[in-house]
Structures are given as C-alpha cells and as structure tokens.
SEDOTOR-48451 format. One record per residue (C-alpha): residue number from 1; x, y, z. Coordinates in Angstrom, 1 decimal. Example, Ala and Ser with C-alpha at 12.3 -4.5 7.8 and 13.67 -1.06 7.14 Angstrom:
BEGIN
+-----+--------+--------+--------+
:   k :      X :      Y :      Z :
+-----+--------+--------+--------+
:   1 :   12.3 :   -4.5 :    7.8 :
:   2 :   13.7 :   -1.1 :    7.1 :
+-----+--------+--------+--------+
This chain:
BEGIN
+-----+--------+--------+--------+
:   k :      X :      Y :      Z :
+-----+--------+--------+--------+
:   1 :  -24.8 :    5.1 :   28.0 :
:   2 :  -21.7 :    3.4 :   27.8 :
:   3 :  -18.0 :    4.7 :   28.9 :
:   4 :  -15.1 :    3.4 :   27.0 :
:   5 :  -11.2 :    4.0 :   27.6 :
:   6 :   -8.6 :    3.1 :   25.1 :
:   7 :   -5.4 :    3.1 :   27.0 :
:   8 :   -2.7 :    2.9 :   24.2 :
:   9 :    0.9 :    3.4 :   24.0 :
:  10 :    1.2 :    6.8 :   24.0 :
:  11 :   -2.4 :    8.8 :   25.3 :
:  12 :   -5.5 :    7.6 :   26.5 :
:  13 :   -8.7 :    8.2 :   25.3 :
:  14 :  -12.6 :    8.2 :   26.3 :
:  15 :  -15.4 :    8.5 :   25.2 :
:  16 :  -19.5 :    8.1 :   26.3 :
:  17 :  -21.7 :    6.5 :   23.3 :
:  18 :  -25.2 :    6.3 :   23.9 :
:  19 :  -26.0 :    3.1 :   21.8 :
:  20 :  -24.5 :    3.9 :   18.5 :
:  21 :  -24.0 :    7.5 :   18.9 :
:  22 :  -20.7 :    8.8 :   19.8 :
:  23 :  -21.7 :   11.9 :   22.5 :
:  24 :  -18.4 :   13.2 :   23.6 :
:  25 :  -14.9 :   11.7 :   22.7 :
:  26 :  -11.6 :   13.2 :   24.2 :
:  27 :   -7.9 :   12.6 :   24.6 :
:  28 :   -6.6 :   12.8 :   27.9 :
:  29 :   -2.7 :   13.8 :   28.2 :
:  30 :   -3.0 :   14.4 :   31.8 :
:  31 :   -4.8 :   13.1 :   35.0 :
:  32 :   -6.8 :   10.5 :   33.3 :
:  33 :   -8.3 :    9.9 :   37.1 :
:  34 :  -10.1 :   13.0 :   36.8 :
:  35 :  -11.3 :   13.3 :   33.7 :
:  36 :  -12.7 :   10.1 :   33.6 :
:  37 :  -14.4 :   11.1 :   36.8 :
:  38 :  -15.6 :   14.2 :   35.5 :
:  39 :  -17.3 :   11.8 :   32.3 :
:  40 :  -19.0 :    9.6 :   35.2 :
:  41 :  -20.4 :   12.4 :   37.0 :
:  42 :  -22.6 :   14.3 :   34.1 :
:  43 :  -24.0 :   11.2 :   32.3 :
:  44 :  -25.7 :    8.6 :   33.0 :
:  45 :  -23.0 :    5.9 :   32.8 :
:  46 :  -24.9 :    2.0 :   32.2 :
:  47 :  -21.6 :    0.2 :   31.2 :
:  48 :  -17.5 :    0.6 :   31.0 :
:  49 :  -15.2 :   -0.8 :   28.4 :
:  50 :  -11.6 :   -0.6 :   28.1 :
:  51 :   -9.0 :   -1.4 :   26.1 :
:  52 :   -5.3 :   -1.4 :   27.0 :
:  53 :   -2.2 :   -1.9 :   25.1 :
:  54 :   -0.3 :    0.7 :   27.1 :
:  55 :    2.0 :   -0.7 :   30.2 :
:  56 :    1.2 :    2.4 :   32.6 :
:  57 :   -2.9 :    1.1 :   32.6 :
:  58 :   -3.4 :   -0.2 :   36.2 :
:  59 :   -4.4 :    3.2 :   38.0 :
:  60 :   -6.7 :    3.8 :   35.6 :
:  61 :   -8.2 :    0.8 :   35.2 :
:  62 :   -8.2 :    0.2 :   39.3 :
:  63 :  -10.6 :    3.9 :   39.1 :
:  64 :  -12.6 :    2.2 :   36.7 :
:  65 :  -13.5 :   -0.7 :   38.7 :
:  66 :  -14.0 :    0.6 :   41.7 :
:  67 :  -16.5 :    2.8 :   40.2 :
:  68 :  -17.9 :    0.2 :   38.0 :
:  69 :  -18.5 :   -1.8 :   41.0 :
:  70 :  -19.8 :    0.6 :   43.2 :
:  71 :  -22.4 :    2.3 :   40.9 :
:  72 :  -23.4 :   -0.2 :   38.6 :
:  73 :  -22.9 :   -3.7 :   40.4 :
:  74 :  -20.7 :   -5.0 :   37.6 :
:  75 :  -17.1 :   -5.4 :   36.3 :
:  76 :  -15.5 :   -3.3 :   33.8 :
:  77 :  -15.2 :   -5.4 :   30.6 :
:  78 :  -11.6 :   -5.1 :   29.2 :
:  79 :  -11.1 :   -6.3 :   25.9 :
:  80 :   -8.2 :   -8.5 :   24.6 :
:  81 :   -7.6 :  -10.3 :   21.5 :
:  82 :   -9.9 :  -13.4 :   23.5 :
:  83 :  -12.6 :  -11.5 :   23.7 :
:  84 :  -15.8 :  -12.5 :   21.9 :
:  85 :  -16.9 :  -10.0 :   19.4 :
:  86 :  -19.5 :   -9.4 :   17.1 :
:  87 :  -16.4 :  -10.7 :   14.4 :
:  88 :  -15.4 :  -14.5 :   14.2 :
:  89 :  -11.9 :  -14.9 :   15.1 :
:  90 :   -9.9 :  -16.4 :   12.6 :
:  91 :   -6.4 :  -15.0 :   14.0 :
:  92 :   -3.9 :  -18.4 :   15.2 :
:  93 :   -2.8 :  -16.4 :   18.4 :
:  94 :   -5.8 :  -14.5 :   19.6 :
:  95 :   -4.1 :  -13.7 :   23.2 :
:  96 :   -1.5 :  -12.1 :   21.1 :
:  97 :   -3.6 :  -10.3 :   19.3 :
:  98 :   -4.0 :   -6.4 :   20.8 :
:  99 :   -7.8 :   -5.3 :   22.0 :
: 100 :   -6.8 :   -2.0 :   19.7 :
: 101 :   -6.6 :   -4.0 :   16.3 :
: 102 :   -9.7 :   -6.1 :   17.4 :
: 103 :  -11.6 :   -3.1 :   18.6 :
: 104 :  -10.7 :   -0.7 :   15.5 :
: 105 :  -11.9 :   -3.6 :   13.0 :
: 106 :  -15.5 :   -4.0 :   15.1 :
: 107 :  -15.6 :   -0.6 :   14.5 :
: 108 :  -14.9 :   -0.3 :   10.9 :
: 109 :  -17.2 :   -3.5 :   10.7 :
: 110 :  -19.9 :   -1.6 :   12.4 :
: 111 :  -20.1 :    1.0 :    9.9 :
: 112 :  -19.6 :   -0.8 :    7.1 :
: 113 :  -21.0 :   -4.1 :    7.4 :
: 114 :  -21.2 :   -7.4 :    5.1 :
: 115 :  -18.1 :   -5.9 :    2.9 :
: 116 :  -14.2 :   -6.7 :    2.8 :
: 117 :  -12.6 :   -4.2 :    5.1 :
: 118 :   -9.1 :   -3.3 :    5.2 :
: 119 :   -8.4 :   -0.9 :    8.6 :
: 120 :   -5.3 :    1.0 :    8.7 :
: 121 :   -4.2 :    2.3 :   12.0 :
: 122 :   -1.3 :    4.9 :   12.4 :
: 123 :   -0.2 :    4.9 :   15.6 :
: 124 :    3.0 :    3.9 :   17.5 :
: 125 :    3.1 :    1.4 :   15.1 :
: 126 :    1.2 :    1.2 :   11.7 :
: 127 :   -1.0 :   -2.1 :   11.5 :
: 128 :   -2.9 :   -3.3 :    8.8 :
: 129 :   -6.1 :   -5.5 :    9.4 :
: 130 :   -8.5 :   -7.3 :    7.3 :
: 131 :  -12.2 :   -8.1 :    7.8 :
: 132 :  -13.8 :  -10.0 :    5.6 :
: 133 :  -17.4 :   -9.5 :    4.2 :
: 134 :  -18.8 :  -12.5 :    6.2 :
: 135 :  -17.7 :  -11.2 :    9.2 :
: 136 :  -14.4 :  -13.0 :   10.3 :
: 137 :  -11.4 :  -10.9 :   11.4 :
: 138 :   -8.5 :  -12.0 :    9.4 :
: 139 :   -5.4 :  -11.0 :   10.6 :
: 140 :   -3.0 :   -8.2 :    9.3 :
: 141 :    0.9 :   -6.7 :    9.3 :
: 142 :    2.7 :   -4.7 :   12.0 :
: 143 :    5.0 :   -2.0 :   10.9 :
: 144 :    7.1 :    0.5 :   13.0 :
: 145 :    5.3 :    3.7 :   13.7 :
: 146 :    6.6 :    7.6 :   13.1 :
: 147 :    8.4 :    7.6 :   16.2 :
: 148 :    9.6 :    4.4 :   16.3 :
: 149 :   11.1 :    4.9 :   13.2 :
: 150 :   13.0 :    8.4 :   13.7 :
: 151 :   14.2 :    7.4 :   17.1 :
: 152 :   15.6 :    4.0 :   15.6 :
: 153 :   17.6 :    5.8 :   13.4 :
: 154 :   19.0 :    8.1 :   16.1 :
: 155 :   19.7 :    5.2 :   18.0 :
: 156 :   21.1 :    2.3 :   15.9 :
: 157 :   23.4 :    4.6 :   14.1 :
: 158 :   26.6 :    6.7 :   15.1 :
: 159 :   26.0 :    9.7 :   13.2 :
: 160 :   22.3 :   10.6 :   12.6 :
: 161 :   20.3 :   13.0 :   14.7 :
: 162 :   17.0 :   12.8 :   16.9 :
: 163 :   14.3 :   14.3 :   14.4 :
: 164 :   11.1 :   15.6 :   15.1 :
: 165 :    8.1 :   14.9 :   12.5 :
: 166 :    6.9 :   18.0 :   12.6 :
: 167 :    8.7 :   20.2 :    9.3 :
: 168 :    9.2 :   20.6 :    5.7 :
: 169 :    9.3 :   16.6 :    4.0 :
: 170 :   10.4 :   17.2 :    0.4 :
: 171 :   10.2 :   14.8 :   -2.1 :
: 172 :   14.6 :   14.5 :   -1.6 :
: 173 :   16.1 :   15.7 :    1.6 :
: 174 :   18.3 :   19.2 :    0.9 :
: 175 :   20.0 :   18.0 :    4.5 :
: 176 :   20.0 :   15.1 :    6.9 :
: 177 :   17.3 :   16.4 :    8.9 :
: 178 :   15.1 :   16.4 :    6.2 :
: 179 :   16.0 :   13.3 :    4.7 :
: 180 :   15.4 :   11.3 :    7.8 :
: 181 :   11.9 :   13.1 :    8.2 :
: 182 :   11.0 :   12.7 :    4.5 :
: 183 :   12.4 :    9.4 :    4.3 :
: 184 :   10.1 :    8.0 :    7.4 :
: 185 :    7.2 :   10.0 :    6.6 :
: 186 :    7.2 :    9.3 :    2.8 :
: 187 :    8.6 :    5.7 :    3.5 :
: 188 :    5.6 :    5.1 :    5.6 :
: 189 :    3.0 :    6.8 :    2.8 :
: 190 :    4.4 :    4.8 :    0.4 :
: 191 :    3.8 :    1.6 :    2.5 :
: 192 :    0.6 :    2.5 :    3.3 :
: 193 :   -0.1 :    3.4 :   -0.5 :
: 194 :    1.0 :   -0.1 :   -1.3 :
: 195 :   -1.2 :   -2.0 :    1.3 :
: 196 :   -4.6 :    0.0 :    0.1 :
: 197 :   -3.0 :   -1.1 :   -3.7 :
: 198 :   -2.8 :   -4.6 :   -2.6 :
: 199 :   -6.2 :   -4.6 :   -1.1 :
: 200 :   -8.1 :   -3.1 :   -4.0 :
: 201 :   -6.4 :   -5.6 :   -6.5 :
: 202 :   -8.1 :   -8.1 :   -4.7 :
: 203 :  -11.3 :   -6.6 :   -3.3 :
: 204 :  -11.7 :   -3.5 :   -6.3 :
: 205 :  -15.3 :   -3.4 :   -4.2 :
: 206 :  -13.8 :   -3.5 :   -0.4 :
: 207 :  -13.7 :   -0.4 :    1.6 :
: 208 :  -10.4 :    1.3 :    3.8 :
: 209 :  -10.8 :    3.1 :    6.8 :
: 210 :   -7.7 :    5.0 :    8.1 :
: 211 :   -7.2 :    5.9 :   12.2 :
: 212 :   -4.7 :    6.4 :   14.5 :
: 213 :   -3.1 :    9.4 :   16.3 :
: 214 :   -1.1 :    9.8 :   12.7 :
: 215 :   -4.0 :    8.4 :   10.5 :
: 216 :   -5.1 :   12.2 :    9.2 :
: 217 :   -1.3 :   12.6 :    8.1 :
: 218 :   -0.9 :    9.6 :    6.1 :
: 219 :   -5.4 :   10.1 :    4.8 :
: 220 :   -5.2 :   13.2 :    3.1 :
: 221 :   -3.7 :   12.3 :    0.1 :
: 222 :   -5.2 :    8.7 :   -0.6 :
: 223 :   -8.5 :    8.9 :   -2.7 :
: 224 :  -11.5 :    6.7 :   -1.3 :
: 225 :   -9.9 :    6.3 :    1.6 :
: 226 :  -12.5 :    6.7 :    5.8 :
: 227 :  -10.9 :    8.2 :    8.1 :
: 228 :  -12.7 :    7.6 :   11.4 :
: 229 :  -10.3 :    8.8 :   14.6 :
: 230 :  -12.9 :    7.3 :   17.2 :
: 231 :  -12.7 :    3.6 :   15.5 :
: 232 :  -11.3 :    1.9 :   18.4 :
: 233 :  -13.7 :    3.1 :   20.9 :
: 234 :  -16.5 :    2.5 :   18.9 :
: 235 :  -15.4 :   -0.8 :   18.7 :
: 236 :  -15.2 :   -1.0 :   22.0 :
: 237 :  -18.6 :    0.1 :   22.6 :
: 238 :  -20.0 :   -2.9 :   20.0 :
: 239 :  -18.0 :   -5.4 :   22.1 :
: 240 :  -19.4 :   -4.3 :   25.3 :
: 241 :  -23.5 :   -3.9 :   23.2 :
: 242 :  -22.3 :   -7.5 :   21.8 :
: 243 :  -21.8 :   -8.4 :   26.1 :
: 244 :  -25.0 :   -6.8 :   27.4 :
: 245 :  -27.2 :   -7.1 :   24.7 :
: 246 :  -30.8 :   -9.0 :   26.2 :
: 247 :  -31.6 :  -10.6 :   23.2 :
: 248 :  -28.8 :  -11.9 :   20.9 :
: 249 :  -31.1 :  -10.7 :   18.3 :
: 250 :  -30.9 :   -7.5 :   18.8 :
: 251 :  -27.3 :   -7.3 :   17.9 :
: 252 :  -26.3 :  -10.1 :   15.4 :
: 253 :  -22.4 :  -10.4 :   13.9 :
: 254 :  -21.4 :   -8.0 :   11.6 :
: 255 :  -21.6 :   -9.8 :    8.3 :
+-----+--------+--------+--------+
C-alpha cells in the first residue's frame, strides 16, 4: 500500500491506495503529525508520496521521512514539476510547474487514458491543464481562486467589504454583498464554462474532469463534466507505481 500527502495551500490531505484502489482518503485541518501517524499504524504502508505546494510543509514532511526511513529503508518521494511521470513533459519551465497540476493530470490520465484531457482544478487558484491523447502534459492557465478573488477586492479598493462565499449568488446583486459574491462566483463559472467551451470546440471527443476544494461548486451545473476530488493523490500514487514499478512493463505511459 502506498501513503500519499498532498500538502496544498490551504489543507492537507492523505490518503492510502492499495495499487489502484483508493482505501481511505481524508482532509486533515488539524495535527497532520497525528493523523498521518494514525494512517501508518493500521496499514501496511510499502511506499510514501507527497506533494507540496503549501509553505508550512516541513514538519510534515520531516514526520514523513523519518518514518519512511525508519520502516521502509527508503526516502519519501516528493513530487515537483521535474519529476518523471508516466506523462511526457512538454511544459518550457517544468521546475515552475506545481506537483499539484502534474499530479491531478496523471490522475485524470489514469482513468481516462489515450484521450485529450482537459483537468480543471478549483482551488486557491483555478488552473486549467491539458493532456493530450498520446500522453504528453501540455501546459494550462492560472486564474485567481474564490478567496483570492473576494479578498482582493476587499483589499485593493477603499470601499468594498470582506465577503464570505458562502450565501445567496443571484443572477444581479440586490446589494454589494451579493454583488461581490455573485460577481466572483458567477465570474468564475462563466470562466470555467468558457474553458470546457474552448476545449470541446477543438477536442468535441476529449473528456473534463473537475477537482479542487471548490471543484463540486463550480461541477454541478456543467453537463459531461468528472468530478474526481481525490485526482491529485491518485496522481500521486501513479507517480510513485511509475518509481517502484519492477518491470517498466508493468506500468507503461498513459497514452
């Protein structure tokens, strides 16, 4: 069984696959020491992954070592945009490029191999990545997230409040509270509605899978459109079957 840890901006998460199989999957707010403790102690841990793209990573990834080194005789393998993956590489600054767009397109790839791929992920930020049907990861936009967005507008302006996400989003704000809301969250539907537009135009046969910590608010309304919450640890857990794999055979790129 493998343990993966995707460290992001705002939560970390874990999870245990045994190959393919996701077997638990969970989001730790709090003491991330513990829990991932509590993960190593009831199963039967053969590898660790990790990904990181949030600053506050080094006590948890110090844990994972030690234990890694300790119990299995190995190093943790964290993934960054230099990693080799089961996906050719076609990005122009792969050391820019962050271990969660990488890992959530090996994941989408995984389940949907040998077909264009566009993978949406609604996080901090909202990034848009494409995989191609041969198996090369292509690149993709950045765009500010939910937060990012509302607390921009608080702070770049004189006059507009700090607004939460969560509450009413008509189609035209009655008040500035809702207009800011409705204007982020429908601004960022809207984008994401013209991306998967975009996409189809050019690949009417590709498939889009949506994730992210926002990815079932922006999902729910878009037909034909996957969305997979554990796609960046799945990835993960490809890259590190891709690195321990006996026989290359066994696990061949995704095209």
């Amino acid at each position: 069984m493998n343990l993966i840890a995707d460290i992001g901006n705002s939560s970390v998460k874990a999870a245990v696959f045994s190959g393919q199989d996701l077997v638990e999957r969970c989001r730790i707010d709090s003491d991330p020491q513990r829990l991932l403790l509590d993960l190593v102690e009831r199963f039967p841990i053969a590898h660790c992954g990790v990904s990181i793209v949030g600053a506050d990573a080094q006590e948890v990834l110090l844990l994972l070592r030690r234990w890694a080194q300790e119990h299995l005789g190995e190093d943790v393998l964290v993934v960054d945009g230099t990693t080799p993956t089961p996906l050719a590489i076609d990005y122009r600054t792969p050391y820019t490029l962050g271990a969660d767009r990488l890992a959530a397109c090996v994941g989408a790839a995984s389940l949907c191999p040998a077909r264009e791929l566009l993978v949406v992920d609604a996080g901090t930020c909202v990034t848009y990545d494409r995989v191609s049907a041969t198996g090369h990861y292509l690149g993709g936009n950045i765009s500010p997230g939910v937060g990012i967005r509302l607390r921009m507008l608080h702070s770049e302006t004189a006059a507009l409040p700090l607004v939460d996400a969560q509450g009413e989003t008509p189609c035209w704000g009655y008040d500035t509270v809702t207009a800011l809301r409705s204007g982020v969250l429908r601004g960022i539907a809207l984008e994401v509605e013209g991306y998967i537009r975009l996409f189809r135009q050019q690949h009417p046969e590709g498939h889009v899978y949506m994730t992210g910590g926002n990815g079932h608010r922006f999902a729910l309304d878009l037909p034909d459109v996957d969305h997979q919450d554990d796609l960046v640890e799945r990835g993960i857990n490809e890259i590190v079957r891709y690195h321990t794999a006996t026989d290359p055979q066994t696990h061949p790129p995704l095209a």
